[in-house]
C-alpha positions, 0 to 999 in steps of 0.5 A, a space after each residue: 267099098 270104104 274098107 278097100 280105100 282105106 286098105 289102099 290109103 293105109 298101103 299108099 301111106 305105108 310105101 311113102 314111108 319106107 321111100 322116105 326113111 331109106 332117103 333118110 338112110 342114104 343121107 345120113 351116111 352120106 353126111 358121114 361120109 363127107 364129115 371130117 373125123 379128124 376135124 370132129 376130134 380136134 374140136 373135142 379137144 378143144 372144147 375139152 380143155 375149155 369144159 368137162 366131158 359131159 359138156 364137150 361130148 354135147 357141145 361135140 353133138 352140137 356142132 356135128 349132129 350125124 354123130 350118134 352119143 356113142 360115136 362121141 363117147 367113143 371119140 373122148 376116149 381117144 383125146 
């Protein structure tokens, strides 16, 4: 009997988390979707003429964190 509540519970525990994780998903790419591309490279360039690469991409990911390293990488080679 305690192995079937514990199959349950594991199972229960197993469904939250798909459920939150696809919540998760969802939000992130609506963050991406209302963030302003060109309003994330005027920043880096701003922050680019104040301070070196490594340190504008950081201060880039600090101000907006939906964007992954490679996103900002990707953005210092345009400015």
């Amino acid at each position: 009997m305690s192995v079937l509540i514990v199959w349950v519970m594991g199972a229960a525990l197993l469904l939250i988390n798909i459920m939150l994780r696809t919540r998760i998903l969802r939000l992130e790419a609506r963050l991406k979707e209302l963030s302003n591309p060109k309003e994330q490279l005027a920043f880096l360039r701003q922050q680019a003429a104040q301070k070196e690469k490594v340190a504008a991409i950081k201060a880039l990911r600090k101000q907006y964190p939906e964007l992954s390293l490679m996103e900002a990488n990707k953005m210092w080679q345009h400015v």
